[in-house]
C-alpha positions in Angstrom: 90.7 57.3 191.0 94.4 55.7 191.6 95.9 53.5 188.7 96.6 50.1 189.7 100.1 49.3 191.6 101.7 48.2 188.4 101.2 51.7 187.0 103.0 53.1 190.2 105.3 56.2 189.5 108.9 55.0 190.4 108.5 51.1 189.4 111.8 49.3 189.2 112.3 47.8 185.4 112.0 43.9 185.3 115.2 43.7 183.6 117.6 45.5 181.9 118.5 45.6 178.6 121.7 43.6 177.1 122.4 45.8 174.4 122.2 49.2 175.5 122.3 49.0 179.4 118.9 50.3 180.4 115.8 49.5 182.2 113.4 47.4 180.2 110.1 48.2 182.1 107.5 45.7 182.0 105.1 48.2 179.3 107.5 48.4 176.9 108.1 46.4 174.1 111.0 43.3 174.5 113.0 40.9 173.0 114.0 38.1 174.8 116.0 35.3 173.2 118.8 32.7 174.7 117.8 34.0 178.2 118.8 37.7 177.9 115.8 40.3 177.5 116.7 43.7 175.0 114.1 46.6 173.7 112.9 46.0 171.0 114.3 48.6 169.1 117.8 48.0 170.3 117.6 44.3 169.1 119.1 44.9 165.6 122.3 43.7 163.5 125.2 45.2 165.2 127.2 45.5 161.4 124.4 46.8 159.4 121.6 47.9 161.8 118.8 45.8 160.2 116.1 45.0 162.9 115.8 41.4 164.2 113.7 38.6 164.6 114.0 35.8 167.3 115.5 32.7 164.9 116.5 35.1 162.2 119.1 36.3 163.6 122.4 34.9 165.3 124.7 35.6 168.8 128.6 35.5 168.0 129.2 33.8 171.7 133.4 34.1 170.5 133.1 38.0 170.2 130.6 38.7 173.1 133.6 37.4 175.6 135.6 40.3 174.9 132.9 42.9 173.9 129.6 41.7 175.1 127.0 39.9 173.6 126.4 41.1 169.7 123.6 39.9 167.3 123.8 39.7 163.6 121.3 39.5 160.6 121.2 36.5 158.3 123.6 38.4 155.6 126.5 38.6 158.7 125.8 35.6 161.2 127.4 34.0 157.8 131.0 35.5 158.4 133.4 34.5 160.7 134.4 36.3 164.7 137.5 38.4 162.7 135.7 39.2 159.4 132.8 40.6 162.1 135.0 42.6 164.0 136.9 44.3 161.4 133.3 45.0 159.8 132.7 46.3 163.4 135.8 48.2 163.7 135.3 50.1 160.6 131.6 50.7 162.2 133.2 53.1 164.7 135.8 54.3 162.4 138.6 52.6 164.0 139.7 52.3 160.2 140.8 48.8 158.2 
């Protein structure tokens, strides 16, 4: 018995993924919000890497020019673009 095309082996994603860069294929589970589609389990706060809700949750459009589009929890949507990306700096232990 053959699956149905939409099982097919080899099936291009529908989209790809904001925060991470890969295929989002159209069985897993998504996030899409302000017109950009992410996995589900990539969608989190990029400081503290709490999971996110559509409308909980916020898009720092000044920091997503220079290092693409970031998300952030209630607690750090609060804080401004600098505050952010020292938070985020020390993240990666590029220090204070």
């Amino acid at each position: 018995m053959a699956l149905p095309s939409m099982f097919s082996v080899g099936q291009q994603p529908i989209a790809i993924c904001e925060l991470c860069g890969c295929g989002v294929g159209p069985l897993e589970q998504k996030v899409q919000t302000q017109k950009r589609t992410m996995h589900k389990e990539c969608f989190k706060c990029a400081i503290c890497d709490v999971p996110l809700t559509v409308g909980a949750c916020a898009l720092d459009h000044s920091l997503s020019r220079y290092i693409g589009p970031l998300w952030f929890c209630n607690m750090h949507m609060m804080l401004g673009s600098g505050e952010k990306y020292q938070l985020l700096k020390q993240k990666m232990g590029g220090g204070k």
